[in-house]
N, C-alpha and C positions, 0 to 999 in steps of 0.2 A: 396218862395219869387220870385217875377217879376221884372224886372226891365222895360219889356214893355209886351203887350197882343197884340198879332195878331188875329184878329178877324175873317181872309179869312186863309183856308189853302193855303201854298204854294204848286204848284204843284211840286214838287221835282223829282217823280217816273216819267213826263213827258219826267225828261233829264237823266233819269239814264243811256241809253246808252253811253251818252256822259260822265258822270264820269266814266263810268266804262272800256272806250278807256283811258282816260286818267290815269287811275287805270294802265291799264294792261299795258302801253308807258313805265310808269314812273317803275313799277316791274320790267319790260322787261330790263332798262337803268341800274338797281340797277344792275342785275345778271350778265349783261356784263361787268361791272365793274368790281363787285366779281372775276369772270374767271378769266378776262384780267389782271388785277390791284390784286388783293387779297387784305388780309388785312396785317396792320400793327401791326405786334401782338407784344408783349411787352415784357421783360426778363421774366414776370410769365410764360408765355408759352413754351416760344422757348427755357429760360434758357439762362444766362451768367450774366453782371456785370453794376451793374447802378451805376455810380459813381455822387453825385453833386457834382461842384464845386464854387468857387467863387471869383471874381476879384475884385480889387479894379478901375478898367478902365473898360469899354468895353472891351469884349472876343475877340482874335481876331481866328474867329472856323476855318478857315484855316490853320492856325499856328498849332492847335492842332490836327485837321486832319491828319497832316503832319506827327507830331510826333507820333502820332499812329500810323502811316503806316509801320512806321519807325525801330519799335520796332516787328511789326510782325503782327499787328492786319488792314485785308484786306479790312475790311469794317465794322472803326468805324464809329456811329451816333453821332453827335454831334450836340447839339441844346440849344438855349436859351429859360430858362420860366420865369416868372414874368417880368426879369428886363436883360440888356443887361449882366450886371455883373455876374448873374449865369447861371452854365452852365452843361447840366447835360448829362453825357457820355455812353452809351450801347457798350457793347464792347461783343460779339460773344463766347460761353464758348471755353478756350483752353484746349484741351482732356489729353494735360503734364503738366498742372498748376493748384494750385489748385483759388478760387477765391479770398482770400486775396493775395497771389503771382502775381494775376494778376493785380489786382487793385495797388497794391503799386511798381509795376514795372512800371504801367500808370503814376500813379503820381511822380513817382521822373523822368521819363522821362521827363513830360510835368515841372517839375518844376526847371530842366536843362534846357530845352529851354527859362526858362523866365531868366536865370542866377541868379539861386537859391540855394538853401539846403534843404531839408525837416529835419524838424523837431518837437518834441511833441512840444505843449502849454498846458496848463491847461483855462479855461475859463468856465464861470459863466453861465448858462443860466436855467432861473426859479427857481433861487435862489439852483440851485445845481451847483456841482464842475466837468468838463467833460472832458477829455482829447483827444484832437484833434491834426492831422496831419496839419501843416502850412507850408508853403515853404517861408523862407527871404532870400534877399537879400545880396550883403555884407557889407550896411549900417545898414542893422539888421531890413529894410522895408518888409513888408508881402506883395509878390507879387501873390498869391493865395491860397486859403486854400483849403482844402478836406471837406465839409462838410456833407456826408452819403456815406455809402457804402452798396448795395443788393446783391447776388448773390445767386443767382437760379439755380439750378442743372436740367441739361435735362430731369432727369426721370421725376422730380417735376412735370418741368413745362408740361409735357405727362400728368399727371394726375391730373393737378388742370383742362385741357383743356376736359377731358373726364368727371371728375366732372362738369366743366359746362355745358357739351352736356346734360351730363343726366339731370342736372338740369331743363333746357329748355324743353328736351322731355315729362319730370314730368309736365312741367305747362301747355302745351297744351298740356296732355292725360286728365288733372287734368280738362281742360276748358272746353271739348269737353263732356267729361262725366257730369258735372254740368249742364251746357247749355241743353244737353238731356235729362235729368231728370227732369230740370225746366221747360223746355217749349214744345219742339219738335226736331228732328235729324234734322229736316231742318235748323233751327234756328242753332244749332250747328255746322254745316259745313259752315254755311255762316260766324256766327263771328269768327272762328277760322280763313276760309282763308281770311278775312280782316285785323287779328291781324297779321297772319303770312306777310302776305303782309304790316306791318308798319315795322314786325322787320328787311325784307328781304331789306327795302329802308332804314334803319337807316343802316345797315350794307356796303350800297350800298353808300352811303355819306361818311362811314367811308374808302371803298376801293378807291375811287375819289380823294379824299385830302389826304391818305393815313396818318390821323388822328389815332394816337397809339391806338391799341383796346385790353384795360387789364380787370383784373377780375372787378374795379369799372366801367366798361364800360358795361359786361356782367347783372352784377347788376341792372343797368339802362335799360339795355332792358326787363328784367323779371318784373320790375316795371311796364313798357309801355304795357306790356304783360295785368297786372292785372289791370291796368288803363283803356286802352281801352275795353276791358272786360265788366267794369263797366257803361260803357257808352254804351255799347249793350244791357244789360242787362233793364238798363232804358226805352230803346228804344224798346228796345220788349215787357218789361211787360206795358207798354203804347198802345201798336201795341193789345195785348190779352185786355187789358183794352175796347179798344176800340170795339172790334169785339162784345163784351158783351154789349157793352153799345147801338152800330148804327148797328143794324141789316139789314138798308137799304143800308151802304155803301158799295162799292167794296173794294177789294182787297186794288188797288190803292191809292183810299181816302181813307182805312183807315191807309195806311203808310204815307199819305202825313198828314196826318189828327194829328198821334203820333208823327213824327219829327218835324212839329209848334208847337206843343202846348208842347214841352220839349225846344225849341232853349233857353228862356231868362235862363232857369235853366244851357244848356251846356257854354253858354254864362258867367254867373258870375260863374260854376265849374270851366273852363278852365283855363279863365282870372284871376281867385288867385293865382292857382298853377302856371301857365307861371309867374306870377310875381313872386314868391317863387324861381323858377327855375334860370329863369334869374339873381335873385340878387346872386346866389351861381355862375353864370357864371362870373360875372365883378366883384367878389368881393369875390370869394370861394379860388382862388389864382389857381397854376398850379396843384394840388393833387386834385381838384374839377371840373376842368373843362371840360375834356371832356365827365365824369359822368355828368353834367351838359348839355354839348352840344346833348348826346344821348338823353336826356330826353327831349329836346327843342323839337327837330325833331322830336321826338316820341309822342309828346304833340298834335303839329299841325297835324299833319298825323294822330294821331289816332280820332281827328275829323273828320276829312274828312272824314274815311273808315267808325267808325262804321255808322256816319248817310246818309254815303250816298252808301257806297260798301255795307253794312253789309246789310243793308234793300233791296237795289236792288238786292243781291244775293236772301234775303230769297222771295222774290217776285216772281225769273226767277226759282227758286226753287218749286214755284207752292204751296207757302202755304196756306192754307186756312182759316175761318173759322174755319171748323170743326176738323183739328188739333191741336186746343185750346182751343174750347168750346165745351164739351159734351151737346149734343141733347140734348134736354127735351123729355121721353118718353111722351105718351099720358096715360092716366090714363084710365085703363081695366074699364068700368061699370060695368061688372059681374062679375070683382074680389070679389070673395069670395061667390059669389052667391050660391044658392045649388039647382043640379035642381032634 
């Protein structure tokens, strides 16, 4: 399916230098970040205590800052998702408490500060019976409730973090080996460092805005992994396509020649799923969204690199031809002759 026919190739490989400064700026921008900044990694990894809560007013997160300082905890996070009303706590594991201990010493502190009581309720929700911590007043008004509690033990969070490494190490050993097999080593070392180069700027976005990076976060890049992939993959068997088909063109025209005559296909591929994406971002709620936001990133980026890193790599790479089309022998006359 088209949604339009370019007739002339674009020259693309003209400006690959120029993407490919702007390639290595923006990689270069990512890792400094990384260094300087790191990431913000979430109680799956690091381990400690995610508390939601929820007000009937606006939060006011100073007040509650305050009160966890208060109590012993030197650098709680607190932050508002969805709405100003909920509000949801990371508190640092404590090595003499356990993590129910800690969280309900948070809560009846913060719910002293609102001049409260903590106490059970029972309530309904999807037609079952749940039993929840509430804090009232002593007009018997709910001035916050406790609505979730996590707690992630350090060794956990050590090992869900080295499960994800390996996981990522599995999908580029996985790419690089596939890529080789299907087409040539050269091709494989170009789209692997164009993918690695999407995950190292999605990562580099997340250490800037210092944007929480958890296991659905890790998830989202291994997606972007195998998405952009995919679109190399197009790109190259279009690239072999072609070598077979125009004997007469170069090198050049015939990567300028495969990246136009795929654009209207990358074109209606990308633009469904960016809309799919998107609508999980303004509407997935706060459990969706920065899975959502790594994939945004990783969506656009990984257009840019495979059709324009990935190819001008395998280009400055020196492929040819003949690393993709087997020769035609000549045919012996005297085969089989008998003299």
């Amino acid at each position: 399916m088209e949604f339009f026919k370019i007739k002339r190739d674009i020259p693309f490989m003209r400006h690959a230098l120029i993407f490919n400064v702007i390639s290595a700026l923006t990689f270069l921008a990512a890792v400094f970040f990384l260094v300087t900044k790191g990431l913000h990694f979430s109680v799956e990894f690091t381990g400690g205590t995610v508390m939601e809560l929820r007000y009937p007013h606006a939060a006011d997160q100073e007040k509650i800052r305050g009160t966890l300082r208060a109590i012993g905890h030197e650098a709680p996070e607190v932050a508002s998702f969805g709405t100003a009303q909920d509000i949801m706590l990371r508190l640092p594991p404590v090595k003499t408490a356990a993590g129910a201990t800690v969280s309900g010493e948070a809560f009846k502190a913060i719910c002293a500060s609102e001049g409260g009581t903590p106490k059970q309720i029972n309530v309904t929700e999807k037609g079952q019976q749940i039993e929840r911590t509430s804090c009232a007043n002593a007009a018997g008004a709910e001035v916050v409730s406790l609505q979730r509690v996590d707690f992630v033990g350090p060794q956990v969070g050590d090992e869900l973090a080295q499960s994800g490494l390996n996981a990522l190490i599995m999908v580029v050993v996985g790419v690089v080996i596939y890529l080789a097999v299907r087409f040539e080593w050269k091709f494989a070392v170009a789209a692997i460092l164009a993918n690695l180069h999407d995950v190292v700027i999605i990562l580099g976005f997340f250490a800037f805005f210092q944007w929480e990076f958890s296991l659905t976060v890790l998830a989202a890049i291994l997606a972007v992994l195998g998405y952009s992939v995919n679109e190399s993959v197009v790109i190259f068997d279009r690239i072999r396509e072609t070598f077979r088909k125009q004997r007469k063109m170069s090198v050049t025209e015939v990567i300028d020649h495969a990246i136009t005559s795929t654009i209207s296909r990358t074109i209606i591929t990308h633009a469904s799923t960016q809309m799919m994406v998107l609508s999980m971002l303004f509407f997935g709620g706060p459990s969706l969204h920065y899975f959502a936001m790594a994939l945004t990133i990783g969506i656009c980026f990984g257009i840019y690199s495979s059709v324009f890193v990935a190819a001008a790599l395998a280009m400055w790479f020196g492929v040819k031809r003949e690393d993709l089309v087997k020769p035609v022998k000549a045919k012996d006359e005297t085969d089989g002759a008998v003299v």
